[in-house]
C-alpha positions as CSV (number, residue, x, y, z in Angstrom):
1,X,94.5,-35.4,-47.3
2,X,91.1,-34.4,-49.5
3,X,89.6,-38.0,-47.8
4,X,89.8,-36.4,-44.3
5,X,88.9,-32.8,-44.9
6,X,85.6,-34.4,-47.2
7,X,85.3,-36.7,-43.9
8,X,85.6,-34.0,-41.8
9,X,82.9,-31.6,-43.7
10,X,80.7,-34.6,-43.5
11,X,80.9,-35.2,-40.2
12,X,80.5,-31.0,-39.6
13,X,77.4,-31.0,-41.9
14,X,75.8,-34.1,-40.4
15,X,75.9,-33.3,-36.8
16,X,74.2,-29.8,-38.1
17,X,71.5,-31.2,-39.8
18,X,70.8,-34.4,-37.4
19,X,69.1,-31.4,-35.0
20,X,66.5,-31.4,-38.3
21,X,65.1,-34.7,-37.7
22,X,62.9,-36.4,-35.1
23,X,63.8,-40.0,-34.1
24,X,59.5,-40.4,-33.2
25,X,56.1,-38.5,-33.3
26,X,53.4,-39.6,-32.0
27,X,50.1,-38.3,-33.9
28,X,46.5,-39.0,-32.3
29,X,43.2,-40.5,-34.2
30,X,42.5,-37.3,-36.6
31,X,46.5,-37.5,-37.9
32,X,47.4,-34.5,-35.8
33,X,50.9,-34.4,-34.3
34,X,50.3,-34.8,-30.2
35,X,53.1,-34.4,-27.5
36,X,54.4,-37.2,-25.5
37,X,52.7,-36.0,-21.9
38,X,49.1,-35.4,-23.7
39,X,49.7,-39.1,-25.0
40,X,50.1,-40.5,-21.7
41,X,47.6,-38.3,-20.0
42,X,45.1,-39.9,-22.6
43,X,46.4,-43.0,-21.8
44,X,45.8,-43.2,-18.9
45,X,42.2,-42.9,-18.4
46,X,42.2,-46.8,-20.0
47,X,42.9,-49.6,-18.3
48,X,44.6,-51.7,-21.1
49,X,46.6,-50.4,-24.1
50,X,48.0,-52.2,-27.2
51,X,50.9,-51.4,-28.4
52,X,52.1,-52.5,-32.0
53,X,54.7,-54.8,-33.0
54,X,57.0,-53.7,-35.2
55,X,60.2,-57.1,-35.2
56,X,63.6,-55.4,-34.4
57,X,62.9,-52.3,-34.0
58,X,65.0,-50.5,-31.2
59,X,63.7,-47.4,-31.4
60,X,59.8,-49.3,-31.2
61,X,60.7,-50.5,-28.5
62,X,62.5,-48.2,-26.8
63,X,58.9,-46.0,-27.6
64,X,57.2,-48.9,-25.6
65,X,59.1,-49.1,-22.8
66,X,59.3,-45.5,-22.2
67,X,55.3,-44.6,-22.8
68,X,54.7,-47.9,-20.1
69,X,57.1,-46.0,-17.7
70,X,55.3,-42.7,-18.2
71,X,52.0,-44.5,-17.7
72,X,53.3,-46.0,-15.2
73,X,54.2,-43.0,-13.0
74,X,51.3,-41.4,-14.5
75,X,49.3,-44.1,-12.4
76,X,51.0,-44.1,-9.5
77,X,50.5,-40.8,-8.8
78,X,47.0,-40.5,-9.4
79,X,46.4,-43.1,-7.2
80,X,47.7,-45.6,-4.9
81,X,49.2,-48.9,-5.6
């Protein structure tokens, strides 16, 4: 019985606390934290961006995938394809 209550207040205190973190941030060239839309507004006055590698990295790539989306629409709405 004390496994599953100290299970159970684990759980409780987790789920809590996970609000505390941030899975990403993205910060621009002077180390300043910058929002996700400012990022791909920048980016999109370029017409090629590098993206690092970082091996098995879900969340990387996840990152990757969604900023080319964003870009992506960012694009095709500025202009036409």
């Amino acid at each position: 019985m004390k496994n599953i209550f100290i299970t159970i207040l684990l759980v409780v205190f987790c789920s809590f606390n996970a609000q505390n973190f941030k899975a990403y941030q993205f910060y621009d060239k002077k180390g300043k934290e910058i929002k996700t839309e400012k990022l791909v507004k920048e980016l999109t006055d370029y017409d090629v961006v590098f993206f690092g590698e970082n091996h098995n990295s879900s969340i990387n790539h996840w990152l990757q995938l969604k900023v080319t989306e964003a870009l992506f629409a960012q694009k095709k709405t500025d202009s036409s394809f």
